[in-house]
VEXKEBA-96291 format. One record per residue (C-alpha): chain; residue number from 1; x, y, z. Coordinates in nm, 4 decimals. Each point is the difference from the previous one (the first is absolute). Last residue first. Example, Ala and Ser with C-alpha at 12.3 -4.5 7.8 and 13.67 -1.06 7.14 Angstrom:
<nodes>
+--------+-----+----------+----------+----------+
| cadena | num |       xx |       yy |       zz |
+--------+-----+----------+----------+----------+
|      A |   2 |   1.3670 |  -0.1060 |   0.7140 |
|      A |   1 |  -0.1370 |  -0.3440 |   0.0660 |
+--------+-----+----------+----------+----------+
</nodes>
This chain:
<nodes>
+--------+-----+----------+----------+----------+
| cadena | num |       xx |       yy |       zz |
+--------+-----+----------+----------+----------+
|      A | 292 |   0.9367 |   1.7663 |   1.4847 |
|      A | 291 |   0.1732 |  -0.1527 |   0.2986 |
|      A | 290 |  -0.2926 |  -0.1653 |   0.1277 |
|      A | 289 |   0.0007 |  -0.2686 |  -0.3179 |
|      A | 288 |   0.3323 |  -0.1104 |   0.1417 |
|      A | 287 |  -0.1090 |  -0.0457 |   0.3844 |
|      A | 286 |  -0.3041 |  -0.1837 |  -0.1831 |
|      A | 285 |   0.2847 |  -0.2630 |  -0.1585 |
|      A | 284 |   0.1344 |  -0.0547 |   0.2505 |
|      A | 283 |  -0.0763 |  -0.4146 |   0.0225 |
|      A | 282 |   0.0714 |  -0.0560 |  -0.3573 |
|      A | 281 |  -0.3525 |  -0.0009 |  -0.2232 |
|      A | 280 |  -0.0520 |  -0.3250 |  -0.1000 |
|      A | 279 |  -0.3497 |  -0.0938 |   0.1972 |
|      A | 278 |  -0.1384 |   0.3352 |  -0.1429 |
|      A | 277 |  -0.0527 |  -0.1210 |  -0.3016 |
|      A | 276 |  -0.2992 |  -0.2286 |   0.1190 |
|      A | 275 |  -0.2239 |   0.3630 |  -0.0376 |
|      A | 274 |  -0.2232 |  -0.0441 |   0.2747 |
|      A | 273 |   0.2327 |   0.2146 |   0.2213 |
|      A | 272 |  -0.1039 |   0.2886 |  -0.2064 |
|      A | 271 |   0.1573 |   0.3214 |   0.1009 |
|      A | 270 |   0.3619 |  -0.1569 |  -0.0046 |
|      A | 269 |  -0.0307 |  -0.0571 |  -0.3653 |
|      A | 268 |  -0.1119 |   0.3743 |  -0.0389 |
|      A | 267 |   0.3158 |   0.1088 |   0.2194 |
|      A | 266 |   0.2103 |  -0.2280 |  -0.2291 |
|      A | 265 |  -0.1523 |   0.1801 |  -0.3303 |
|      A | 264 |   0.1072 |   0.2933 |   0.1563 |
|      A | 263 |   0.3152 |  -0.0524 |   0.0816 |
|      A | 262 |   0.0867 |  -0.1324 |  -0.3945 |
|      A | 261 |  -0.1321 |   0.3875 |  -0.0617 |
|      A | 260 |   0.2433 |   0.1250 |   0.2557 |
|      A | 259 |   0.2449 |  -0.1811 |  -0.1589 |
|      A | 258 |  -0.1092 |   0.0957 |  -0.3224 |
|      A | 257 |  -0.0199 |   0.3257 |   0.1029 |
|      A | 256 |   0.3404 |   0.0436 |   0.1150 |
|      A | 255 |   0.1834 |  -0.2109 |  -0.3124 |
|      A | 254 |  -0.1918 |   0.2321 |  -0.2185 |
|      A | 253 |  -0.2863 |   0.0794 |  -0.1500 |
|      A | 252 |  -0.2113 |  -0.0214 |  -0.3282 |
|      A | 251 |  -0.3120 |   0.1642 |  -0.0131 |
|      A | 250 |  -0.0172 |   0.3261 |   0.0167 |
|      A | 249 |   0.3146 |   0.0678 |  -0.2479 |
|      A | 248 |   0.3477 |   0.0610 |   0.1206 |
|      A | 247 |   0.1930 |  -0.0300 |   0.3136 |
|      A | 246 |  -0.3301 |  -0.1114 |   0.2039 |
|      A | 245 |   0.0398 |  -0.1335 |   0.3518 |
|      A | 244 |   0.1440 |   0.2677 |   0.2291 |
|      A | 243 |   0.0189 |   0.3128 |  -0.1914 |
|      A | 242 |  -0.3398 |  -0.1208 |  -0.1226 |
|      A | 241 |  -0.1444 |  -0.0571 |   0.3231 |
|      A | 240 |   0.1263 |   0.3150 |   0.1479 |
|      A | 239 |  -0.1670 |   0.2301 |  -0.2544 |
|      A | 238 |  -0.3095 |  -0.1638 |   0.0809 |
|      A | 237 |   0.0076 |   0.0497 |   0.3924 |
|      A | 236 |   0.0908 |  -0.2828 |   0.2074 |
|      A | 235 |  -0.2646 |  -0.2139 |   0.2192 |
|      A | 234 |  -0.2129 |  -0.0580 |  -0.2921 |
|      A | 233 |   0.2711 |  -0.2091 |  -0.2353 |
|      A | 232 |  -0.0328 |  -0.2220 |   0.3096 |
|      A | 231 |  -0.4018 |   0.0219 |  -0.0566 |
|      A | 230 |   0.0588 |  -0.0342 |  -0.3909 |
|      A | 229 |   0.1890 |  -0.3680 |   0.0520 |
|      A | 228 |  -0.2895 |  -0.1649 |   0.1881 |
|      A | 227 |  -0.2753 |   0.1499 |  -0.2100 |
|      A | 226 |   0.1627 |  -0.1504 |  -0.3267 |
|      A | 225 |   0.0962 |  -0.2668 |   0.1366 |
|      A | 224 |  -0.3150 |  -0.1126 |   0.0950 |
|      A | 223 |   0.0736 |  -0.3937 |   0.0613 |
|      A | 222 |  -0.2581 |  -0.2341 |  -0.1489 |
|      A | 221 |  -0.0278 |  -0.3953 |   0.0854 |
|      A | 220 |  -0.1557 |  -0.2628 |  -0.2459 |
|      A | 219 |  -0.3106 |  -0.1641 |  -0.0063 |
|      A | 218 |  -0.1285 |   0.0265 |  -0.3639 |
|      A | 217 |  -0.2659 |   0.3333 |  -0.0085 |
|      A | 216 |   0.2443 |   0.1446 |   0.2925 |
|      A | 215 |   0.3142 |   0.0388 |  -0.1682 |
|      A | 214 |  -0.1972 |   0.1459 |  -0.2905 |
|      A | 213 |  -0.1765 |   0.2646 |   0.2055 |
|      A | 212 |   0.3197 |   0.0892 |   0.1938 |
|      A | 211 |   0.1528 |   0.0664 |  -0.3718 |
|      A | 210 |  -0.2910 |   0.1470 |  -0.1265 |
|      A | 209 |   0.0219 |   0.3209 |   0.3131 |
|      A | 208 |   0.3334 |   0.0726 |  -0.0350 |
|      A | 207 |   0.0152 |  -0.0180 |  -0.3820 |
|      A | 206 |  -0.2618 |   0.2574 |   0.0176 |
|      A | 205 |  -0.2566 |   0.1566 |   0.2987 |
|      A | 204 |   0.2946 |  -0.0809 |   0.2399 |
|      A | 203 |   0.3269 |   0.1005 |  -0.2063 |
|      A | 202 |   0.0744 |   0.2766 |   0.2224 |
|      A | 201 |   0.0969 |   0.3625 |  -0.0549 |
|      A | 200 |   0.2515 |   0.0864 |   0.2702 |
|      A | 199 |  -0.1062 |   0.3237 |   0.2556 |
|      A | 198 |   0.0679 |   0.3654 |   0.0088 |
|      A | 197 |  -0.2928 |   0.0572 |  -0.2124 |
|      A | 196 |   0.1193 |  -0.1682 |  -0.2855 |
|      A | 195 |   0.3374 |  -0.2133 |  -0.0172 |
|      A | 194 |   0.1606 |  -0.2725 |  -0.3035 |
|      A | 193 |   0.2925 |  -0.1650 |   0.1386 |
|      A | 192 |  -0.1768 |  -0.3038 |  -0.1630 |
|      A | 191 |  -0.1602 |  -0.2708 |   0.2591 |
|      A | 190 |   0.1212 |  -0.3402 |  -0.0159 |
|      A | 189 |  -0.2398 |  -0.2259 |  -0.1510 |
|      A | 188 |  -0.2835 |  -0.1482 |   0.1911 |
|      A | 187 |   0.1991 |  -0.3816 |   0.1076 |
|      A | 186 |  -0.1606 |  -0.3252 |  -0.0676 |
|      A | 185 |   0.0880 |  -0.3064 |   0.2317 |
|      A | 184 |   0.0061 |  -0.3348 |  -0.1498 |
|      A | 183 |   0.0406 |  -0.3096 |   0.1783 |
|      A | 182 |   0.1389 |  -0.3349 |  -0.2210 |
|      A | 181 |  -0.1980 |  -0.3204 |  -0.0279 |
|      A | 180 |   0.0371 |   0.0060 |  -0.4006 |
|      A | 179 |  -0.3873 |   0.1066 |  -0.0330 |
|      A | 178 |   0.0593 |   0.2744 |   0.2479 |
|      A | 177 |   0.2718 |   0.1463 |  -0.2498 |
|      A | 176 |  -0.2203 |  -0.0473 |  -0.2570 |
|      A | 175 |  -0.3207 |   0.2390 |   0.1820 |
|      A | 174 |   0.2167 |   0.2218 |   0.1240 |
|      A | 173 |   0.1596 |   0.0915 |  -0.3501 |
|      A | 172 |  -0.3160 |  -0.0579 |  -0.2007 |
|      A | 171 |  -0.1668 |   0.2319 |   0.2771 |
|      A | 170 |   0.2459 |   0.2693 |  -0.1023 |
|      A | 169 |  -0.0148 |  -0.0257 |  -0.3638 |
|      A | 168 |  -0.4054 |   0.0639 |   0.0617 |
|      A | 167 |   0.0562 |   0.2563 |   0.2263 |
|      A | 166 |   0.2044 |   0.1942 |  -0.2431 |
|      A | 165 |  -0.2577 |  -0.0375 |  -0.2825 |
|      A | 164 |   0.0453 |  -0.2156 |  -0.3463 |
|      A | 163 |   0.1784 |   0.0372 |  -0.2651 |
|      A | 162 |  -0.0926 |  -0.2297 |  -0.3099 |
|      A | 161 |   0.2994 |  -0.0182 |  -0.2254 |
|      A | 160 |   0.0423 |   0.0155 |  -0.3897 |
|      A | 159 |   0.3166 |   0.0054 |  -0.1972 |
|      A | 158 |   0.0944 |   0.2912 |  -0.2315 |
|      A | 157 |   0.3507 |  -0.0170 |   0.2027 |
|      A | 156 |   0.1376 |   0.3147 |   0.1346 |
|      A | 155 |  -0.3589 |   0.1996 |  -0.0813 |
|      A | 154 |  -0.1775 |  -0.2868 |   0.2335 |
|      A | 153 |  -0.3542 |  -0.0409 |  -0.1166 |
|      A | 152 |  -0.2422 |   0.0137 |   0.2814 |
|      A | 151 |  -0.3058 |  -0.2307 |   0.1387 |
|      A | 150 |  -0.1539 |   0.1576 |   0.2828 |
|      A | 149 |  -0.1463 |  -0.2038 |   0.3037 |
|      A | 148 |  -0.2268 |   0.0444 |   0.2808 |
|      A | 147 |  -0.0015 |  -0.2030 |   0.3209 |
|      A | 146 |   0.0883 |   0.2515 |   0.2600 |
|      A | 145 |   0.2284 |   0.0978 |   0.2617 |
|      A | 144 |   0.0367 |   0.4034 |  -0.1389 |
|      A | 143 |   0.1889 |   0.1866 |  -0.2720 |
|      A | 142 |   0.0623 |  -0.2382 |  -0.3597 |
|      A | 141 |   0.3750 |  -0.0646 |   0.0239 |
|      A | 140 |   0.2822 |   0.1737 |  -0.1617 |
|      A | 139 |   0.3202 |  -0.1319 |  -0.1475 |
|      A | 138 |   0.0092 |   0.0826 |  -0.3429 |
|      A | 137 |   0.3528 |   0.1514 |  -0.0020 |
|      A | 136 |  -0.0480 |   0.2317 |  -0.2938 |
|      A | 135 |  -0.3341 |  -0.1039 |  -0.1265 |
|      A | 134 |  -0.2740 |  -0.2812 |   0.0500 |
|      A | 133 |  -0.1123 |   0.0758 |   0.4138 |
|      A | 132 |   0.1117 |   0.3763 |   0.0032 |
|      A | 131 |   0.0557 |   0.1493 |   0.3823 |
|      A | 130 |  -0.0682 |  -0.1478 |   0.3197 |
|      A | 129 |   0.0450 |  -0.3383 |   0.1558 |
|      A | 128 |   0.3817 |   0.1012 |   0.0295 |
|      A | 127 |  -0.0179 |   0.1395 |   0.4059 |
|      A | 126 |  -0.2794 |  -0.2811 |   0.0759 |
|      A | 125 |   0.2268 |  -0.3009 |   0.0945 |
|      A | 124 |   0.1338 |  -0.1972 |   0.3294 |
|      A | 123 |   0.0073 |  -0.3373 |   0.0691 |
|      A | 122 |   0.1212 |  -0.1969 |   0.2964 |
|      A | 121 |   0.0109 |  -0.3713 |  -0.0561 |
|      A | 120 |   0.0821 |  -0.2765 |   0.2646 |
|      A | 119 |   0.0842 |  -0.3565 |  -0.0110 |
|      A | 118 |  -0.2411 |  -0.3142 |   0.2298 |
|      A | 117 |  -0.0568 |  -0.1564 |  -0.2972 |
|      A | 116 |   0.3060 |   0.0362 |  -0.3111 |
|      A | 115 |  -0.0206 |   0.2650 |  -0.2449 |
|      A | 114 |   0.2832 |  -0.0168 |  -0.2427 |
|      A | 113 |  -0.2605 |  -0.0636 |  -0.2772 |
|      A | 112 |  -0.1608 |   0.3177 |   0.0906 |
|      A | 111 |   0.2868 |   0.2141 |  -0.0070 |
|      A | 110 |   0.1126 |  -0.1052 |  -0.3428 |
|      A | 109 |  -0.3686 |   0.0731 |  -0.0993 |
|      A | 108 |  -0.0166 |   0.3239 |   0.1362 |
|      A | 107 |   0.2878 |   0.0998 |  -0.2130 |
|      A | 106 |  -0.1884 |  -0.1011 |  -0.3143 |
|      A | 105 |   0.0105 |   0.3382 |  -0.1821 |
|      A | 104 |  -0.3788 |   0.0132 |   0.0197 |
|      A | 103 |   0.0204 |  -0.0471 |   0.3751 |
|      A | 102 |   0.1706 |   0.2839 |   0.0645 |
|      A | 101 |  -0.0874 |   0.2018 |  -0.2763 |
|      A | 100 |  -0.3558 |   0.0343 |   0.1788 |
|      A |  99 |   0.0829 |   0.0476 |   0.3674 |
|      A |  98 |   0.1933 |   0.2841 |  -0.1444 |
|      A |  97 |   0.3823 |  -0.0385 |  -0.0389 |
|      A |  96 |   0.2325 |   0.2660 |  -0.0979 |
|      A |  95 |   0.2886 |  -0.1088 |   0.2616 |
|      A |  94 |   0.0060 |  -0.3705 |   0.1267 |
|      A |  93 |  -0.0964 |  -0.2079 |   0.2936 |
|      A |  92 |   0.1117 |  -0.3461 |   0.0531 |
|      A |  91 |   0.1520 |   0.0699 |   0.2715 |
|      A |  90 |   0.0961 |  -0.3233 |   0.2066 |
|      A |  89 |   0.0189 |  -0.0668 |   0.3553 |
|      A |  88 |   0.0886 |  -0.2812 |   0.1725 |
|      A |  87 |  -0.2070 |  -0.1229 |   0.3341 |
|      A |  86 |   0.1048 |  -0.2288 |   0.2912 |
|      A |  85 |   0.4049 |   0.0583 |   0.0460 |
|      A |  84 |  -0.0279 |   0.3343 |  -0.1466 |
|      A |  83 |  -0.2196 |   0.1196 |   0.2949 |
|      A |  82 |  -0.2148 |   0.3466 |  -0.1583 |
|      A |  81 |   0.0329 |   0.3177 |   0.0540 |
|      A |  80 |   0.3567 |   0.0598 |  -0.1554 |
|      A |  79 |  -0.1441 |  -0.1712 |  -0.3104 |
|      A |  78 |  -0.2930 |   0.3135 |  -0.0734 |
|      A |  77 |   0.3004 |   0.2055 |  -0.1411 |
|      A |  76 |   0.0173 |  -0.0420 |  -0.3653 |
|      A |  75 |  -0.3471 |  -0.0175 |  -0.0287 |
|      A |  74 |  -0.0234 |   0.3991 |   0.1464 |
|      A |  73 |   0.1389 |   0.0709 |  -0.3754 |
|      A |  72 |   0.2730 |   0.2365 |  -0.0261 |
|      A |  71 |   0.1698 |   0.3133 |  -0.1819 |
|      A |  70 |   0.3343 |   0.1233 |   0.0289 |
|      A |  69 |   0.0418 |  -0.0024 |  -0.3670 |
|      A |  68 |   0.0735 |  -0.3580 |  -0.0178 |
|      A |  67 |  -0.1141 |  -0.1569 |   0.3075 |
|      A |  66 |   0.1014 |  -0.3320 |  -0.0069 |
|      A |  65 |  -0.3229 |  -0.1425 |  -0.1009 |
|      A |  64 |   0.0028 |  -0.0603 |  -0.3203 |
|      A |  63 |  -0.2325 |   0.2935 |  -0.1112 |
|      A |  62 |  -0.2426 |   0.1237 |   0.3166 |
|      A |  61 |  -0.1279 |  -0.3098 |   0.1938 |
|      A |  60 |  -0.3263 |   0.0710 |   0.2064 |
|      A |  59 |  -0.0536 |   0.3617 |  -0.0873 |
|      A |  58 |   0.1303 |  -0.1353 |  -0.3703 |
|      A |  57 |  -0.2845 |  -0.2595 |  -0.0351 |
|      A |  56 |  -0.1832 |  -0.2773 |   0.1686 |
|      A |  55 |   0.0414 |  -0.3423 |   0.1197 |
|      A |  54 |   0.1683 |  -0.1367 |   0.2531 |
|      A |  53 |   0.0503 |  -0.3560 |   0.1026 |
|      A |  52 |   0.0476 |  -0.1123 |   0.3363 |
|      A |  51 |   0.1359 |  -0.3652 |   0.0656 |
|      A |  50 |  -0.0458 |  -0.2569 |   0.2608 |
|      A |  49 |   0.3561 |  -0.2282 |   0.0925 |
|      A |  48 |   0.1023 |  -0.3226 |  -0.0456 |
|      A |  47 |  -0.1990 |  -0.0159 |  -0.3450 |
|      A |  46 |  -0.2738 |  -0.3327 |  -0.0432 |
|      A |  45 |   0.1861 |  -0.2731 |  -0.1949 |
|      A |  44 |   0.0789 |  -0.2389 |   0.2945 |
|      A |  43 |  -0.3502 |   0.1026 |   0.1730 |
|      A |  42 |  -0.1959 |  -0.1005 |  -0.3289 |
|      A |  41 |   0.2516 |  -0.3764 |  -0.0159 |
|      A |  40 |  -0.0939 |  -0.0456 |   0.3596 |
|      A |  39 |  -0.3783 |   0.0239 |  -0.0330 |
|      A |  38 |  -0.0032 |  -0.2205 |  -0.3121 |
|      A |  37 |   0.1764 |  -0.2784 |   0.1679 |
|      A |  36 |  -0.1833 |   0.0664 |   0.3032 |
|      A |  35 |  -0.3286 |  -0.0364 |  -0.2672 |
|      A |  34 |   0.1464 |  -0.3055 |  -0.1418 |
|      A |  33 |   0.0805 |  -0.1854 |   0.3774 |
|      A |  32 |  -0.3822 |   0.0691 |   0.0884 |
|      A |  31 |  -0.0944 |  -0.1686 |  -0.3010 |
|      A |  30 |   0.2154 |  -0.3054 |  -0.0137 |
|      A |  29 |  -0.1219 |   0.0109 |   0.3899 |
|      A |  28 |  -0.3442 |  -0.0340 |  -0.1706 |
|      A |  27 |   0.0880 |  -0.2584 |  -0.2488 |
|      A |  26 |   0.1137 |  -0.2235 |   0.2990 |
|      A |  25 |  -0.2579 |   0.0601 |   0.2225 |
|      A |  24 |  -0.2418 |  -0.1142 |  -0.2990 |
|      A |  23 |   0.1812 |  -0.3123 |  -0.0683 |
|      A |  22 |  -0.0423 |  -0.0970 |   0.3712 |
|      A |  21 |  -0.3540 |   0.0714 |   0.0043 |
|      A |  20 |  -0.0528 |  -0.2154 |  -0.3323 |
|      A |  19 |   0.2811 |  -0.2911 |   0.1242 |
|      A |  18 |  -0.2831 |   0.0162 |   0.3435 |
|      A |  17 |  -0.2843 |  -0.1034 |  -0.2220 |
|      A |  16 |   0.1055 |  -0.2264 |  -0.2123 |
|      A |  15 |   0.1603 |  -0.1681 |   0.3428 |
|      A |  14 |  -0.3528 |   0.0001 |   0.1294 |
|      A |  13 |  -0.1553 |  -0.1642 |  -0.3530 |
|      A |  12 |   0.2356 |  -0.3059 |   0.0177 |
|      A |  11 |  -0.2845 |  -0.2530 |   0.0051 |
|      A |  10 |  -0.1556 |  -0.1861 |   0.3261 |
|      A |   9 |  -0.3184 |  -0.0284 |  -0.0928 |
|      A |   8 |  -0.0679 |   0.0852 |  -0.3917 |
|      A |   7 |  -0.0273 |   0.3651 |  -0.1758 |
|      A |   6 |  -0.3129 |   0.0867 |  -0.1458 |
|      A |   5 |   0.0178 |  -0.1206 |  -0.3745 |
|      A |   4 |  -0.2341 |  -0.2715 |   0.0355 |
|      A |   3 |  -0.0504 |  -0.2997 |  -0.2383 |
|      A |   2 |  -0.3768 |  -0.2127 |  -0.0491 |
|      A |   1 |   0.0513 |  -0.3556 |  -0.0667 |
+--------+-----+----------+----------+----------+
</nodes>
């Protein structure tokens, strides 16, 4: 006699069916209890507080930072802007640096694997992108925002090094920082108490110009120091400005213009409401911009 394999009246094929539903409400919640799990150990690790890094060279932090010969970075006083209980600062910063060296000495690294999402990084080179790129202090960059390369020989070491161009360092910067879920904000480079024609030369056909073109080409923010700080430099004459700011060369100054430096990378911030910075700023901190 012929057999069937369809199930038979009155079988147990309902209560298959419901175990199956209830086993799969069961893995699910399994599921949804993993991924709270998950949620709860990312939030437990995740820093109390935001943090700004800085990177740059001696305008931003000049020597240790203690001002040894009276001179200053404007890095070492951004802080007093900023709410301490929501945002720490750190200056990372260092004298002699080009947006080259920086990276190629592996400081941008030890930045970069600090980075947590939601941090901050304010960058600022172009005053050591020029000179040799394989002797002395090797340290320039190819001019411009582009993609061309030049492979060198570095004197110091007989090792070889492809160098590419400011804008292309720059974008790397913005570009990895965005990658870690951090917010970078490029900076022109402070202007140079350098004056023709009664007025400040700018940085806005060179290092100006490349780094608001390389903040741009990867989504970060751009601040024009270097405009910002040569119109206050604008309302004193030139001999004023460097009995004011600059004890020695026309680059370096002191604890005066770094403030008023730090000031005006505040007033920039301030400019640009966009810029999610803004949200730590302590509640005066305009009135305190205003007095420069």
């Amino acid at each position: 006699m012929a057999t069937s394999n369809s199930p038979a009246k009155g079988s147990n094929q309902p209560l298959l069916s419901k175990f199956r539903k209830k086993h799969a409400m069961s893995l699910l919640c399994l599921f949804l209890l993993s991924c709270l799990a998950v949620s709860s150990f990312t939030s437990y690790h995740k820093p109390d507080k935001a943090t700004l890094y800085i990177i740059g060279d001696s305008t931003v932090k000049n020597g240790s930072g203690t001002g040894e010969g009276g001179l200053w970075g404007w890095g070492d006083f951004i802080s007093a802007y900023f709410d301490s209980t929501k945002l720490n600062v750190e200056n990372h910063a260092i004298g002699g640096r080009s947006s080259r060296t920086f990276l190629t000495e592996g400081r941008w690294d030890k930045v970069l694997d600090k980075l947590q999402p939601g941090d901050f990084v304010l960058m600022q080179f172009g005053h050591n992108d020029g000179g040799p790129m394989a002797t002395g202090r090797a340290r320039a960059s190819i001019k411009g925002n582009g993609d061309e390369t030049q492979e060198v020989t570095l004197e110091a070491t007989g090792k070889k090094e492809v160098v590419h161009s400011y804008g292309w360092y720059m974008r790397k910067y913005v570009r990895e920082a965005r990658a870690k879920g951090a917010i970078p904000i490029v900076l022109s480079p402070v202007p140079r108490n350098i004056w023709k024609d009664s007025k400040v030369v700018r940085a806005a056909e060179d290092y100006g110009k490349w780094a608001a073109e390389a903040a741009k080409a990867e989504g970060g923010y751009f601040i024009d120091l270097n405009e910002i700080v040569a119109q206050h430099y604008e309302k004193q004459k030139p001999e004023e400005v460097k009995a004011n700011y600059f004890p020695g060369d026309h680059t370096h100054t002191n604890l005066a213009g770094a403030e008023l430096n730090a000031a005006a990378v505040i007033e920039g911030l301030l400019a640009n409401k966009e810029i999610p910075l803004n949200d730590y700023l302590v509640s005066d901190a305009r009135k305190k911009v205003s007095a420069f």
